[in-house]
N, C-alpha and C positions, 0 to 999 in steps of 0.2 A: 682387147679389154684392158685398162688401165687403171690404176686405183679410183685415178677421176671419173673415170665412167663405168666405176662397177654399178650392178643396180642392187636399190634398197631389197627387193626379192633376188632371191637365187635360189634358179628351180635345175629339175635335171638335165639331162644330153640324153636325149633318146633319135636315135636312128639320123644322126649327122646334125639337129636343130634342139638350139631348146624347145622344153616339154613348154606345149600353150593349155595344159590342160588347169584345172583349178583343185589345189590341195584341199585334202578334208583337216590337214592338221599340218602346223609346221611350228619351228623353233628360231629363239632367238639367238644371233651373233654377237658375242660381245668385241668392243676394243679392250684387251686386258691391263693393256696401261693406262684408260680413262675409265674405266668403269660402264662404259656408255654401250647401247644397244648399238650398235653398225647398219645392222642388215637382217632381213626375217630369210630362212631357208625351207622350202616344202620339204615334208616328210612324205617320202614315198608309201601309198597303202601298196599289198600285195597287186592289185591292178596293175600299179604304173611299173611294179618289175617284173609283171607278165608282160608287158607292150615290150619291152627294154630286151628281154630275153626274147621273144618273139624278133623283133627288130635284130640281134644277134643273131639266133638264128637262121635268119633269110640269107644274111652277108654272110656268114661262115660259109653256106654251099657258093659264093664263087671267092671267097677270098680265100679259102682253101686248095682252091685250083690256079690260082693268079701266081705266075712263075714268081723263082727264089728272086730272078732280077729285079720282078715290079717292086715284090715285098721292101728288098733292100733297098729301092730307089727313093720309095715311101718314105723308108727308116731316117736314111741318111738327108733329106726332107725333112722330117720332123729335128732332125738333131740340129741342121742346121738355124731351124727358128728358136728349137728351146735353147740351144746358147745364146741367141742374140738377145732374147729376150727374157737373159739371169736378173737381173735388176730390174725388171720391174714383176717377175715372180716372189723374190724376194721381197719387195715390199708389203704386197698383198700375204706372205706368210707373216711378217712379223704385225702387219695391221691388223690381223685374226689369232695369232698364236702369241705373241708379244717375246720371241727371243728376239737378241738384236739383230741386227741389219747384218754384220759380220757372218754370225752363225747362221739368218738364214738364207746367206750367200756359199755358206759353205756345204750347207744342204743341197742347197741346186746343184752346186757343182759336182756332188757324189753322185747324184741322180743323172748328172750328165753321163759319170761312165758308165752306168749300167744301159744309157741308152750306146753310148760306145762299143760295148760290148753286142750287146742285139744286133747292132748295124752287121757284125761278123759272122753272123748266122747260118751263111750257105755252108760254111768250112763245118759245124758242128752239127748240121743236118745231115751228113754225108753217111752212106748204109755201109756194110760192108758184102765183099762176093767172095765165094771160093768157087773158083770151075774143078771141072771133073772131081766133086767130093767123093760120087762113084761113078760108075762107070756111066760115062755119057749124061751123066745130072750134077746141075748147080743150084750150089745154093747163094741167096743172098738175102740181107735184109735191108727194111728202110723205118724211119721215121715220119708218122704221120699223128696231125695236128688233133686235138680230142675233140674239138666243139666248142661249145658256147663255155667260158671260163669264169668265176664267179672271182672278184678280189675285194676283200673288205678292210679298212685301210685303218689306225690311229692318228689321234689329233698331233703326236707329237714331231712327227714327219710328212705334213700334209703334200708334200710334193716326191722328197727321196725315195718314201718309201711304195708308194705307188708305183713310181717306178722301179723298182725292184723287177716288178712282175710282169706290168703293162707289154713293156715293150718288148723283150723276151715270148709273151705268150703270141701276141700281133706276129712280129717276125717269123713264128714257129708256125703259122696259119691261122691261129685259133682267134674266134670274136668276142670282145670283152664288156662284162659289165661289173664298172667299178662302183664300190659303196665306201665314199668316206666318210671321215667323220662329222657327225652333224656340228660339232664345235669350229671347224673350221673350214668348212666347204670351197671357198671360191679357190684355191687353186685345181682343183679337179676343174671347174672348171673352163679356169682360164690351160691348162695341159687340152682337153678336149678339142678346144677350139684351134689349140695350136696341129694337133693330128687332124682335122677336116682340112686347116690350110696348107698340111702338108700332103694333103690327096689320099689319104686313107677310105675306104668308101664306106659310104652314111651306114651305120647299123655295126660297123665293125668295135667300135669304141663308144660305148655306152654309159651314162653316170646317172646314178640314182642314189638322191640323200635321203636319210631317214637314220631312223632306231634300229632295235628289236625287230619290228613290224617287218621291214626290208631285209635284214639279217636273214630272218625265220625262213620267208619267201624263198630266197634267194638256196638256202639251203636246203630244201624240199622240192623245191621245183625240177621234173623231170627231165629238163633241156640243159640242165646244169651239170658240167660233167666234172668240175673240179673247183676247187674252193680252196684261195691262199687267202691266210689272215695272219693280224699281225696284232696284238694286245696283250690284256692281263692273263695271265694262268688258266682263273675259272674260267674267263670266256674261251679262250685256245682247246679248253676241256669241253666246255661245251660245244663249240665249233667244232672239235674233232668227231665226238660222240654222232652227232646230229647229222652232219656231213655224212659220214660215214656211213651210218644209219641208215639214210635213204639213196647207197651205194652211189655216193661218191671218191674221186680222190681228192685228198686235205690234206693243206700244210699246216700246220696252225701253230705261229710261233707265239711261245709266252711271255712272261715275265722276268724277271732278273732281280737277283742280288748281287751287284759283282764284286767282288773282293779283289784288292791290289796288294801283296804280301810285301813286305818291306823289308829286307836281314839288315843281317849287324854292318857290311861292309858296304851297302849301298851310300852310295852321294846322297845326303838328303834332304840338300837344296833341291836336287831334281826330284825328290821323292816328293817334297812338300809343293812345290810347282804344279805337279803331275796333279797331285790330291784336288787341291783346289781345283783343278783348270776341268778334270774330270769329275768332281762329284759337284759344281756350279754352274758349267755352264748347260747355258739351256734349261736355268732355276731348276738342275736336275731332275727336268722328263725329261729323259733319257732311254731308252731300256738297257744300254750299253756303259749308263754314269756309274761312277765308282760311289758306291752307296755305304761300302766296310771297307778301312784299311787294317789291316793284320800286321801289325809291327811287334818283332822280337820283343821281349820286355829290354834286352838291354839298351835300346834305342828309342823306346816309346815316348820317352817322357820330352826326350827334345826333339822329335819327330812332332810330337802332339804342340809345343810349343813356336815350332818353325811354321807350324800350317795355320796356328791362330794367330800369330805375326801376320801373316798376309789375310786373313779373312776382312778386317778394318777398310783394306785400303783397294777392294773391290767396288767398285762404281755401280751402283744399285739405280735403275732409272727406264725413261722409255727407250724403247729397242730403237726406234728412229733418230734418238741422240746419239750422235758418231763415239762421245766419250762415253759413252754406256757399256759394263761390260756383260749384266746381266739382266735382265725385264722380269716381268710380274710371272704369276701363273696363271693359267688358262682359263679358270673360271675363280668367283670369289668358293663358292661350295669345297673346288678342290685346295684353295687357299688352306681354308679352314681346315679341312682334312690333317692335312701336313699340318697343320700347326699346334694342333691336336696333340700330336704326338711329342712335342716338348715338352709337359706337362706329363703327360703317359711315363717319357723316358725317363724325368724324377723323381716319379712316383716311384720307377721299378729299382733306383738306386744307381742309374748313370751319372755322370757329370756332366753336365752342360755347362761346357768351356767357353761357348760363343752362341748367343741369345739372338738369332736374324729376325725376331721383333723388335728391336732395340735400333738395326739398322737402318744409318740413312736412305732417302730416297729420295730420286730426282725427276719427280713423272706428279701424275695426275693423283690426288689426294684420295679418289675414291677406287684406284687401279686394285689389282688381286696383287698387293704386294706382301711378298715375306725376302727379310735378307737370309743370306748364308748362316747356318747352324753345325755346330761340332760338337759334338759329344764323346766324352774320352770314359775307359772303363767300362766298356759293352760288353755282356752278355750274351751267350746265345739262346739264353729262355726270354730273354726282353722281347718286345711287340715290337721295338724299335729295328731288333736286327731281326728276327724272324717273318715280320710285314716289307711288303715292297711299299714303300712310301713314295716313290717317285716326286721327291719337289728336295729344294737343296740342304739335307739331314744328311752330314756326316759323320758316321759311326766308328771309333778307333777300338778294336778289339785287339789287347795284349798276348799275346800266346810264348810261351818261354822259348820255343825251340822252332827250328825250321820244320820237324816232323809233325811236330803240335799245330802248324800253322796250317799244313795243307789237310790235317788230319780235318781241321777245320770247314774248310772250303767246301771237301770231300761228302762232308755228313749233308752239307746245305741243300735243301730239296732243288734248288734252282742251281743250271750250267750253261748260262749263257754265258758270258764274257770272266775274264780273270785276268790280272797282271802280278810280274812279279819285279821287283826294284833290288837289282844285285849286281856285284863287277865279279861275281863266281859265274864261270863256265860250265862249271861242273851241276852247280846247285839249277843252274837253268836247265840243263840236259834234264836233270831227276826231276824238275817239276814240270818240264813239259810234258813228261813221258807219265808219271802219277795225277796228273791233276785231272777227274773227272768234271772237264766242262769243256766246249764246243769250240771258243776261241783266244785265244793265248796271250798277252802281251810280255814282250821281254825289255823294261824299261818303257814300254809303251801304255798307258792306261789306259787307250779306248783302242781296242785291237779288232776295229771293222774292219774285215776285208775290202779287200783293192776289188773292180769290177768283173775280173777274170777270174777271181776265185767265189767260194759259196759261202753265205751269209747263215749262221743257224747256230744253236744252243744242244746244250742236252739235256735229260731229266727233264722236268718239268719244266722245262723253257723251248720246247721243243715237244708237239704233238705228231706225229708222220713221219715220215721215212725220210723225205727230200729237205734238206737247204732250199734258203732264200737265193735265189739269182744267182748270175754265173753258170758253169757247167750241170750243176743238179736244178738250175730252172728250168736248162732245156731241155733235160730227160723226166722233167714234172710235169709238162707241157705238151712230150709228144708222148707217144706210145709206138713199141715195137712190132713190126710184121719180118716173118721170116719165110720167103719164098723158097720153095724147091720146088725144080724147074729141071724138065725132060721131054725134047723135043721130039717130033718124028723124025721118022732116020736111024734114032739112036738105038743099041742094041739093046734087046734087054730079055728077057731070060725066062716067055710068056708066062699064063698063069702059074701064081705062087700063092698060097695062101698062109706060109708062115710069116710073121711080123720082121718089114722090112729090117735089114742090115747092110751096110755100105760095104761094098768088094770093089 
């Protein structure tokens, strides 16, 4: 499938084929740099994620047993076509999502390594044995795959972050059905169609779009043995509860505030670089964009000035124009949202240094645009820093002292991501070791893990036990059996009825 020959409907992937059934209810796709309706997407009622989970179902009893080599052969199949076919995933993200073409080239390609990483899956499948633990009995254990796996995905990574999971849970044995989000569907699935051409068997990879409706379903349903999500707070709260509930296992990651601390001796070219480049691009939906910078006071003020220097000369436009360096937002609704809060933020006694309604723009007249916004003099009782605004609202919070800053950080109900901008060794040692949040940047301001390691938050940015991908997907994934094993032959010491001990 090709941007040219997407079709005006997009329905779901159940059991290797699109669904040919006929939706009771479905929604509109926007282009968000024209304003214009693209494509209608069915909304799954609980039925079609009963067919979908059913259709799982069936494929988990033999792709469960289908050796680590088929899996892997699959794997390494499917990776081969989703690289060859980055650019024109990419297009279809920015023709639904509207960042540009750059960033959602640079999506695919994270999401390639975590299919990278899956392809390695026999090595992190592996049990472990001890012989003669006693006398003539061994023990060992193994990993085995859960079942049918639920993943419900956000619009702002419509391809990364599905992979996150997808391939990881497939390689582990387990049969998936994905829900993304209804804002931006067709990469699910145009990915689907690439795992049928890579030989995966019909029913193993499943996509069902919808709401709540599908959500709910998906969470209740009996054949469902685990549930990763990926969104706001309340929802991750609510997904964790609900899941949970109807004894599931759930990841549910949430939301973010991330703070990037700035000291006195940091470079602050690279600081004001970092700011911009992490709290705009991707008209910050993000969950990882830097939303607060925390600059010492004795820096603030040219710190605050160096970052409104370069806000002007940001390229505001459609993501499919090569010199674009930022696109609209996802819906006009969410527009307005964010833009809300400029207004809000003066109210409360912010500064608003840099006005991103005022901002040029290079795109379609009726697009969900807002330019870049900075706000200096923030608060932490403001809506501004206490709400996750997710769109490009940059917030400078002064704090006098290095202690005052992470004291800061520390109190923030959300710990997903943080960076700190310093040329101290020392101060980096003490903030990585105090800072209560999940992933760290040291001069780095979007500090995503590489595909071997695990993706996740703390506090309310983080609902379960397990990280995103990497090593804690695969142990979210499978579950432990531990064998003891005592053959005939072996000695043993006949009737005992006191409670075994190893001699």
């Amino acid at each position: 499938m090709t941007i040219k020959d997407r079709p005006a409907r997009i329905t779901h992937w159940i059991d290797g084929k699109p669904w040919n059934g006929t939706a009771e209810r479905s929604g509109e796709v926007f282009d968000p740099a024209t304003g214009a309706v693209s494509s209608t997407v069915d909304f799954a009622s609980p039925a079609e994620v009963d067919e979908a989970v059913a259709s799982a179902r069936h494929a988990w009893q033999g792709w469960r047993d289908t050796s680590l080599a088929t899996r892997t052969a699959v794997l390494f199949a499917f990776r081969e076509l989703f690289s060859s076919a980055r650019s024109e995933l990419a297009a279809i993200i920015t023709s639904e999502h509207g960042k540009v073409l750059s960033d959602a080239a640079g999506e695919v390609q994270r999401a390639l390594e975590s299919v990278d990483f899956a392809c390695g899956i026999p090595h992190l499948l592996k049990g472990e044995f001890s012989e003669n633990a006693s006398t003539g009995l061994d023990v060992y254990s193994v990993r085995q795959p859960l079942g049918v796996v639920g993943v419900i995905s956000p619009f702002n990574f419509p391809a990364m972050v599905p992979l996150w999971f997808v391939p990881n849970a497939i390689a582990c044995g387990n049969a998936v059905v994905l829900k993304p989000s209804e804002k931006d569907p067709s990469s699910a699935t145009f990915i689907a169609e690439l795992w049928a051409r890579a030989g995966l068997p019909a029913g193993v990879f499943n996509v069902v779009h919808g709401d709540k409706v599908a959500v709910d379903r998906m969470l209740e349903h009996p054949d469902v043995k685990a549930v990763s999500f990926v969104g706001s707070t309340p929802v991750a709260r609510y997904v964790y509860r609900t899941g949970t509930g109807n004894g599931k296992r759930v990841q549910a990651l949430g939301g973010a505030k991330n703070h990037m601390v700035v000291l006195a001796d940091a470079d602050l070219d690279l600081a004001a670089d970092a700011a911009v480049s992490a709290g705009f691009g991707s008209a910050g939906e993000r969950c990882m964009a830097v939303s607060v910078v925390v600059a010492v006071e004795e820096i603030a003020d040219e710190l605050v000035a160096k970052i409104a220097e370069r806000i002007p000369r940001l390229r505001v436009g459609d993501g499919r124009r090569p010199d674009s360096e930022m696109g609209p937002l996802i819906t006009a609704a969410h527009r307005d949202r964010v833009a809300g809060y400029l207004d809000r933020g003066t109210a409360e006694g912010a500064s608003l240094v840099v006005d991103g309604r005022a901002h040029g723009v290079e795109g379609g007249r009726d697009g969900f645009w807002l330019g870049p916004c900075l706000f200096d003099r923030v608060e932490p009782d403001m809506s501004i820093y206490t709400d996750e605004i997710f769109g490009p609202v940059l917030s400078v919070v002064r704090r006098p002292t290095y202690a005052s800053a992470v004291e800061l950080v520390n109190a923030n109900p959300y710990g997903n991501g943080t960076a700190i901008f310093t040329n101290d060794g020392g101060a980096v040692r003490r903030f990585r070791h105090d800072v209560e949040v999940g992933m760290v940047g040291v001069n780095v301001p979007i500090p995503v893990p590489v595909g071997y390691y695990s993706f996740g938050g703390w506090k309310d940015s983080l609902f379960g036990d397990t990280h995103a991908y990497g090593p804690e997907g695969v142990r979210f994934y499978t579950r432990a059996k531990v064998v003891t094993s005592r053959w005939p032959g072996s000695s043993h010491g006949g009737i005992d009825l006191g409670f075994p001990h190893n001699t």
